[in-house]
Structure formats: C-alpha cells, structure tokens
N, C-alpha and C positions, 0 to 999 in steps of 0.2 A: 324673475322668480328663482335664477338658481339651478332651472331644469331644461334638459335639452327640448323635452315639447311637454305639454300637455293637453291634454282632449277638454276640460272643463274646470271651473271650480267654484267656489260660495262660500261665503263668509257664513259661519255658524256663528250658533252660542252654544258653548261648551257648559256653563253653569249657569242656570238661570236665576240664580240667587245673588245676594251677597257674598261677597268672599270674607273669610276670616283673616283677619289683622293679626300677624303672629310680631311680636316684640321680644326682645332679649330681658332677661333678670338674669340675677345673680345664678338661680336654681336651670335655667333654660335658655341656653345659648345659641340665637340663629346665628348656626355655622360660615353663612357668606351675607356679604354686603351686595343686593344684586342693586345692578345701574341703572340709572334712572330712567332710560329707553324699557327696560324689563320690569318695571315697578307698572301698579296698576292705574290707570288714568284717574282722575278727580271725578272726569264727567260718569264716568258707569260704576255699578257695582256689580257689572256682571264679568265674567272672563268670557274675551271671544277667542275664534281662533279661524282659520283656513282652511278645508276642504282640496284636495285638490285629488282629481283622478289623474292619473299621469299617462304620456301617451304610448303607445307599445313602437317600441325602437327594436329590430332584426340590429344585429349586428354581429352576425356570424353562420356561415351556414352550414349545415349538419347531414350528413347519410347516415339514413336509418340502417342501413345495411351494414353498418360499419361497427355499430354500436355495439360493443362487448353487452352490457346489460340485454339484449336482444338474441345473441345468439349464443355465447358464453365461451368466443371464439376470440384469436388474436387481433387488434384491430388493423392489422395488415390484411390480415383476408380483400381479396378481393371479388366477391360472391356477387351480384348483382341480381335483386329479388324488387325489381321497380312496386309489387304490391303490397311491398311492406311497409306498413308505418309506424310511426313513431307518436306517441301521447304525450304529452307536456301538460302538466300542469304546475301552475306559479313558477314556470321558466323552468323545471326540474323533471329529467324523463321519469314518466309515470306506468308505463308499459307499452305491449307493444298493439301492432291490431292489422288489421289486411283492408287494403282499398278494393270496396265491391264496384263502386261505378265514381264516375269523378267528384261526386261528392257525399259519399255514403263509406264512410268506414264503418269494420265492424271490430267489436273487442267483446271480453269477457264480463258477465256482471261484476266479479269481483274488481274487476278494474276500475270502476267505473259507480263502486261505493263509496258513498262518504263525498263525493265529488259534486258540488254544486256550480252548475255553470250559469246561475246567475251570480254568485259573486266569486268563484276561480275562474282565473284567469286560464282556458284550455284550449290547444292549438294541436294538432295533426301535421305532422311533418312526414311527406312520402320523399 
C-alpha cells in the first residue's frame, strides 16, 4: 500500500451513481489525456475508492518540560516538572495539563473545546 503500517481498511463507494462522461469540443477542452489504468472500468458505473485508517507511528520523543509553547522559557532550560504534560492533538501541541494520578490528566475547558476524541486523534505526553 505505500505505508509504513496501517491498523485497517475497506473498499468504499465514493459515488453511487453513474459518473459523467466529459469529451473535448471545440468550445471545452479536457485539459489532460488520463491513462488508461485511471480511466473508469467498462464493468461499473460507480467510482470506488480505499478507506484506510493509518497506524500511529512515534518517531521522536518529546519533554514537555522543555516545550517553549508551555512555559514561554528558552528551550535550554533545564526545569524538571515530571507532572507536567503535554496535549497533542492531530500530532500538533494543543496545550498543556498536570498528571493527577497515572492515568488522569487534567487541563482547562478551553482546552479541550472544539476537540472530539472520537475522530481527533489525542495523546498526552508527560
């Protein structure tokens, strides 16, 4: 597939209809010739396509303590606040938050608006 993992995937149908036939005239001209692997099959006239959830790869590891966005400090500092963490969501720091017990952070509402953890992707880094 192209990808270093993925956790699942399923063939959809993107259009459940007929697809339109677009042709060149004089007055409208399709700008590219696509090949024939990209052209639509004889046997459907629906467009399919791929699904794929992809699988969550670490590939770098991070101190929240360290984090300028977090303390607004040089990121030389060397402070060590082990109950501090760090919010990520869709891989990008989203704020900060304090570990209450090993698996109980806590953060701010504001934080924690707009943020659906059924479909964002959200991780806790102490």
């Amino acid at each position: 597939m192209g990808l270093k993992g993925y956790g699942e995937s399923e063939t959809i149908t993107v259009k459940d209809h007929s697809l339109p036939i677009r042709k060149s005239t004089p007055n409208e001209i399709v700008p590219y010739n696509y090949s024939f692997s990209l052209r639509p099959s004889n046997d459907s006239d629906t467009c399919r396509g791929l699904r794929v959830k992809c699988q969550t790869v670490l590939t770098d590891t991070i101190e929240p303590h360290r984090l300028e966005h977090v303390h607004n400090k040089p990121p030389n500092t060397t402070y060590l606040w082990p109950w501090e963490a760090a919010i990520f969501v869709n891989g990008r720091y989203h704020c900060p938050g304090v570990l209450l017990e090993y698996q109980w952070v806590i953060t701010t509402y504001r934080c924690m608006q707009g943020v659906n953890l059924e479909h964002n992707y959200t991780s806790v880094v102490l």
